[in-house]
N, C-alpha and C positions, 0 to 999 in steps of 0.2 A: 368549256363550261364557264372556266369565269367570264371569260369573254364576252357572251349571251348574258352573264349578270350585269355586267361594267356598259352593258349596249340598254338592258330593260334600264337600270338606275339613270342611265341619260336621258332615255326616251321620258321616263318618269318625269324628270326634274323638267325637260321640254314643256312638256304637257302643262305641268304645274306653272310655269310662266309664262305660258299662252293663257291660260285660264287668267291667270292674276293681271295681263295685262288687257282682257276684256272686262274683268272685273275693276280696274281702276279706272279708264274708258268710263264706265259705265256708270260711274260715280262722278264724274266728271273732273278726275285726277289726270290734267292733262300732263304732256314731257314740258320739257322745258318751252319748246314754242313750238305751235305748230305750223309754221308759214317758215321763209327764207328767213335769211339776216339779213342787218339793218345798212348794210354797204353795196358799195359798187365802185371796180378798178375806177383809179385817176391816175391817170399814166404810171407809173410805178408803183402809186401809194393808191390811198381809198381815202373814200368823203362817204357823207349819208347818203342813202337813198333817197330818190324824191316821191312826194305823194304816199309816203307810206305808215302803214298800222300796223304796229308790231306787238305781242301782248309777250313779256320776258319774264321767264319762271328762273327762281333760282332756288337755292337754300336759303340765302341772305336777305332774298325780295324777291317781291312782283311786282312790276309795274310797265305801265303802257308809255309807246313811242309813237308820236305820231312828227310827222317832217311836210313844210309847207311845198311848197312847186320849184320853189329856190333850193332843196336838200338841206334845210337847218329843222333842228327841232323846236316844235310849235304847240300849239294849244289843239291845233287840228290839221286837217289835209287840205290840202286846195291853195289859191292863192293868197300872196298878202297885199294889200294894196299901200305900196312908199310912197308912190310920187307926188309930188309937192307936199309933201308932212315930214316932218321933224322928227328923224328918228334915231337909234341910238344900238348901237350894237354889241356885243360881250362876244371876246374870244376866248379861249383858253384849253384845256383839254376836260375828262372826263366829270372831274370836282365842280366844273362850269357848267357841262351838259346837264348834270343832275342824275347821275348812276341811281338807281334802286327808287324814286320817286317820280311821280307823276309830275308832268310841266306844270301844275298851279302850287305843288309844292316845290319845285323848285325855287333857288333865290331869284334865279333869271325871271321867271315866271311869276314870282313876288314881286319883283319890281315891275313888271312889266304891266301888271293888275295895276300899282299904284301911277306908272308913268299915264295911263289911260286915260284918267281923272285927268290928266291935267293936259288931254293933248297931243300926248309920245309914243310914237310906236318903241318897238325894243324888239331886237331882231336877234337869236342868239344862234352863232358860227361855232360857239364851241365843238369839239365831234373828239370822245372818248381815243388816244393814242396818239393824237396828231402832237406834233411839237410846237413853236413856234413859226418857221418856215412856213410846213404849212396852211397855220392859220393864216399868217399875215395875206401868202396865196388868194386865199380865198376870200380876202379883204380886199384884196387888188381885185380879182376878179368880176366880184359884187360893184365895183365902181368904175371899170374899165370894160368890163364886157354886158353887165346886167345896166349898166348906167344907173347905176341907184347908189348917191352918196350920201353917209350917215352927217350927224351934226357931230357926234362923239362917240369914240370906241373906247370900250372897258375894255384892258387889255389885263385880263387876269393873270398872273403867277405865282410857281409855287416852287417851292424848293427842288422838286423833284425835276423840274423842265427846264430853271435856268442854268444848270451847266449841261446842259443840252442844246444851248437854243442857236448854236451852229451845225445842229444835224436834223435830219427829215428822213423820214422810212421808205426805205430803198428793197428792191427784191420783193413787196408785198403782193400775191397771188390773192383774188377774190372770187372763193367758190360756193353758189349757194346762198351770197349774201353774207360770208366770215373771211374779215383779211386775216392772213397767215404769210407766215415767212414762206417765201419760192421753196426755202431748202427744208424738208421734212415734213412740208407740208399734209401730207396722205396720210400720218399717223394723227394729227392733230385734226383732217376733216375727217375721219371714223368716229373718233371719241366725240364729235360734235353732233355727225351724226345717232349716232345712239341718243345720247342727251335728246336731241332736236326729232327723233322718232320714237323712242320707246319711253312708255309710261314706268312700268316697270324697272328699268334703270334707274331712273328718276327716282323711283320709289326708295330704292335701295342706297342710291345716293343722298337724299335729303334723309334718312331715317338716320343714317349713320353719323350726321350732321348735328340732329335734332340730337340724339341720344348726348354725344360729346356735349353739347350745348346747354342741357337740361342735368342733366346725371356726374357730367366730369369738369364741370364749369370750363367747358372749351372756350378758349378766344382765340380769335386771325388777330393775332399782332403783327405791325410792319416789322418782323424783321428780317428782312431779305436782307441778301448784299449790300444792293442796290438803295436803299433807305438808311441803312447804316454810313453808304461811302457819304450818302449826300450831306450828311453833318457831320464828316470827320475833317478834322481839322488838316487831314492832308490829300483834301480835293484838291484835286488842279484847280480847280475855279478860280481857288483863292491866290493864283497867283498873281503878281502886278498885269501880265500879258495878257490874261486871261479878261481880267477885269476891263481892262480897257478893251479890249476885242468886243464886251461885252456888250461895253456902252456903246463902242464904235456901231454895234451892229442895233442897236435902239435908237441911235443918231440917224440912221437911213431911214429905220421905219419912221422915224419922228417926220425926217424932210418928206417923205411919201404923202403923210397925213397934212402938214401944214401947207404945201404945196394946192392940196383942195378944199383946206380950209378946216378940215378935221380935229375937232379938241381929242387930245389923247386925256385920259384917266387910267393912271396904273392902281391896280386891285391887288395887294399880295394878300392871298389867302395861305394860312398856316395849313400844315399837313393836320389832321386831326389825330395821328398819335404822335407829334410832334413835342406835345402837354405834358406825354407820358416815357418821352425818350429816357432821362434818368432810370425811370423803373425796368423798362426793358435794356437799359444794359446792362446795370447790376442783375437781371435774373441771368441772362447770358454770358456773365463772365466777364463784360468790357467796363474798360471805367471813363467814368462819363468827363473827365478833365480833357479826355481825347477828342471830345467833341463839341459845337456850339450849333446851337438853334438858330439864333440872333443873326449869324452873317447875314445871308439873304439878305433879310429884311431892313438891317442897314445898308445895306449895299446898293438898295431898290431906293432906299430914303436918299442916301447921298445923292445917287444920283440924278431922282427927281430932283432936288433941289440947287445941283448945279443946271440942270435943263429948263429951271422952271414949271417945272411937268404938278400937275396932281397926283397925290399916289392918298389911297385908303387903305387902310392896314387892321385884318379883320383880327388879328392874336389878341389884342387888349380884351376884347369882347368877351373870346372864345374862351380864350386861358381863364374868365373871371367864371364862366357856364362850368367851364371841366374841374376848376379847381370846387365848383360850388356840388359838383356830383351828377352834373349833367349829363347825362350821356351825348356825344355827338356824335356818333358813328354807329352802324350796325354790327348788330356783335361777331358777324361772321364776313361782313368786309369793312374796309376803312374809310370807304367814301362817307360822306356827311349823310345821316338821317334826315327827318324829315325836320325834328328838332333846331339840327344844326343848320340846315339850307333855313329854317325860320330868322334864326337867329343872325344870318349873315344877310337876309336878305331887307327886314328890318333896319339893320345898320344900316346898309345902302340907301335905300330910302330917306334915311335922315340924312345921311351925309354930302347924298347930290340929286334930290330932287326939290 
């Protein structure tokens, strides 16, 4: 008897989110996406797809992807026409691509509106996870096998990728369009798939989002491990080997570039809760004399400056927006809004067009 109850109360609840997921269908409450992801294997790792329209739902945002014939994200699908024109290129990872905004509000995209006027294409390599490696890869690529070399590469970084930028993503599996680690894989493409098929997950997903968000003043603060190790004062980074390795390995990219005539421009971009590290460590417990913001970004200055190199350094800007009450980020991820990708992309503009 209970049994026949425990089987109707399932069937019940069944029912009931079958209906609700033709009732949001119907409403036009789509999942998260309804087409593949926005990748495809590159031998161990992943790069963007080519020629592709992606429309990406989250809690945090919506916003559309579109990637040229080359696999960089673009203004639209199809080709771009380089040859014989002067153009200019941005590496870097996610913060660069433009997470959560459309390419005309990106800063890539910002500048790239303003380079037009005068001329310039602007071609952007960035792709959301990639390291340094990489990018620089796919800069070689672009000029060694696509035969198309830029005038200047923006070579963006950030706190988060330079003491990483002797590793590159190894064991990545690409199923459906989503890189995943080889190991564990299959757990991680269900729960994508759900997301990427059912409305009603979705539903259930962003409500629980919105409530936190609306009701219990929820925020995604960076504080992983992983953001905390990167400003404690006992990175490896910071050590004398580290350092030099570091340069050593920007000394090749550097001869790679001049060798074809390539102006480099380094971009360090701050983390956007990098403004508000202090408050999130005192809420956690840590005390903030354990850590510095600032390395990086001297580290980046020195060494432009013993290389010669340009370097623009977007924190002066940002720090003046965040301390004034600006929001730069989405309240439920940490990439740059559309505010902050304005405001960075502006800078640029003045600083090297």
């Amino acid at each position: 008897m209970a049994a026949k109850k425990i089987a109707l109360i399932l069937l019940t609840l069944l029912a009931c989110l079958v209906l609700l997921e033709f009732g949001l269908r119907a409403t036009d409450r789509r999942p998260t996406t309804m087409s593949d992801g926005v990748y495809e294997q590159s031998g161990d790792s992943f790069r963007l797809r080519k020629n592709m329209s992606k429309v990406v739902r989250y809690p945090a945002f919506t916003y559309t992807i579109y990637t040229n014939e080359l696999g960089f994200r673009d203004s639209s699908t199809g080709p771009r026409e380089l040859r014989g024109r002067p153009f200019d290129v941005f590496l870097g990872a996610s913060d660069v691509f433009g997470n959560g905004v459309e390419y005309a509000e990106s800063f890539v995209g910002i500048v790239a509106a303003a380079a037009a006027t005068k001329g310039r294409e602007v071609l952007n390599l960035a792709t959301g996870g990639h390291y340094f490696l990489e990018q620089e890869e796919l800069l070689k690529e672009l000029v060694e096998t696509a035969r198309l070399t830029p005038s200047r590469v923006f070579f963006c970084v950030n706190a988060l990728h330079i003491p990483k930028f002797d590793l590159r993503n190894r064991n990545i599996v690409v199923k459906s369009g989503y890189a995943m680690d080889r190991k564990g894989w299959r757990v991680t493409y269900l729960r994508l798939l759900a997301g990427n098929g059912s409305s009603a997950f979705c539903f259930f997903r962003d409500g629980v989002r919105r409530i936190q968000e609306r009701y219990l003043g929820y925020r995604t603060d960076s504080k992983s491990a992983e953001f905390l190790e990167t400003f404690s004062k006992a990175n490896s980074i910071r050590r004398p080997d580290r350092i030099r390795a570091f340069a050593e390995h920007l000394d090749d990219f550097d001869a790679f570039c001049r060798q074809r005539g390539i102006e480099i421009v380094y971009v360090y971009l701050p983390l956007s809760d990098s403004f508000r590290l202090d408050e999130i460590l005192k809420k956690i417990g840590e005390n903030p004399e354990d850590y510095d913001i600032t390395f990086f970004e001297d580290m980046m200055r020195s060494y432009c400056a013993k290389a010669g190199r340009g370097l623009v350094t977007l924190s002066p800007v940002l720090r003046e927006q965040s301390s004034a009450g600006r929001e730069l980020r989405f309240k439920l991820d940490p990439h740059f809004n559309a505010h902050g990708n304005r405001v960075i992309g502006d800078y640029l503009i003045q600083a090297v067009l």
